[in-house]
N, C-alpha and C positions, 0 to 999 in steps of 0.2 A: 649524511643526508645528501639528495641528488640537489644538484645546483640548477635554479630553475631562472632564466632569463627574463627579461620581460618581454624579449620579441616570443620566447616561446608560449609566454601568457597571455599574447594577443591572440596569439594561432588556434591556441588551446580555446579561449573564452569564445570567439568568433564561431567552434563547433558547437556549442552545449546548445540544446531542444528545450521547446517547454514539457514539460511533463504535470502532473500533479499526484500526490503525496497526503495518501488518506492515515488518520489518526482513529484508529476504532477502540470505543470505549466499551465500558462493560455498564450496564445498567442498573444489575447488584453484581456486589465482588463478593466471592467467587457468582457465576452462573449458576443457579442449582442444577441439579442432577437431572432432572426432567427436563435440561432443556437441551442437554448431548445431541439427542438427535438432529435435530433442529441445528447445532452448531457441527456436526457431524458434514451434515448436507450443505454448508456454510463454507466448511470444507472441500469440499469438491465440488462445489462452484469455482472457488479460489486456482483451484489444478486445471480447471477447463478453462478460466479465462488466460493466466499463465500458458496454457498451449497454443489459446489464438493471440498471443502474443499482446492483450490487453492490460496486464496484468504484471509487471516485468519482475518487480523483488515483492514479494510477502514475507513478513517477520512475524509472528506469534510472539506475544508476550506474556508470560504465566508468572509475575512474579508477586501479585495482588494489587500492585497499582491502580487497579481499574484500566488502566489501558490496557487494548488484550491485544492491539497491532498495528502494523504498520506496512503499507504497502505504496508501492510505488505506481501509478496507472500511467502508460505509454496512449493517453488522452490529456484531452483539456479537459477545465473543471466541470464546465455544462456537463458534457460526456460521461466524465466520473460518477457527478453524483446522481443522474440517470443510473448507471451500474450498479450502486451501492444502494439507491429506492430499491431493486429488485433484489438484495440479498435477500435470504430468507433470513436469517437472523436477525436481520434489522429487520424485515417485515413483519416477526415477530416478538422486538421490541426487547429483544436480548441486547443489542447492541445499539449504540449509536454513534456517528461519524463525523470526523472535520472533514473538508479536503482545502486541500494548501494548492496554488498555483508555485513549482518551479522550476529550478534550469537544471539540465544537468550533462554530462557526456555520454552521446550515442553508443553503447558498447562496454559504457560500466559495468561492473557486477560483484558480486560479494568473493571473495576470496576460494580455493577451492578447498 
């Protein structure tokens, strides 16, 4: 394991942004089947904000927990949850949302 300093933990924490961090539930687990479309479009809202760079990590979650994701928004929470009023899914009342306010490093990313 890499030996990490404290001077380098100052340097490090002194970069980290706020961001916020949505928790999107599922309203029945599973969605039923009539409501794909509607989460389809839900979907590709998610890749168009991820292009304008709103939207930085999305996680899908399918494992029946009722949470169905996780996303990271490169906003503050006002902003977010603006964002997340206009899904369709949730306008639809398929999903519903936390958003968390927090810190993280500029230029993280999931592994490739």
């Amino acid at each position: 394991m890499a030996v990490i300093t404290d001077e380098f933990m100052r340097e490090m924490l002194a970069k980290t942004r706020n961001y916020s961090v949505v928790i999107l539930k599922n309203v029945s687990t599973p969605p039923g089947p009539e409501n794909m479309k509607v989460i389809w479009e839900h979907a590709r809202r998610n890749f168009a904000l991820r292009a304008e760079g709103e939207l930085s990590i999305v996680c899908p979650i399918a494992d029946g927990s009722g949470v169905s994701g996780i996303g990271i928004f490169n906003a503050d929470v006002e902003t977010t949850k603006r964002i997340m009023d206009e899904d369709p899914a949730v306008k639809a009342g398929i999903f519903l949302y936390e958003v968390h306010p927090c810190r993280s490093f500029p230029g993280d990313s999931l592994p490739g």
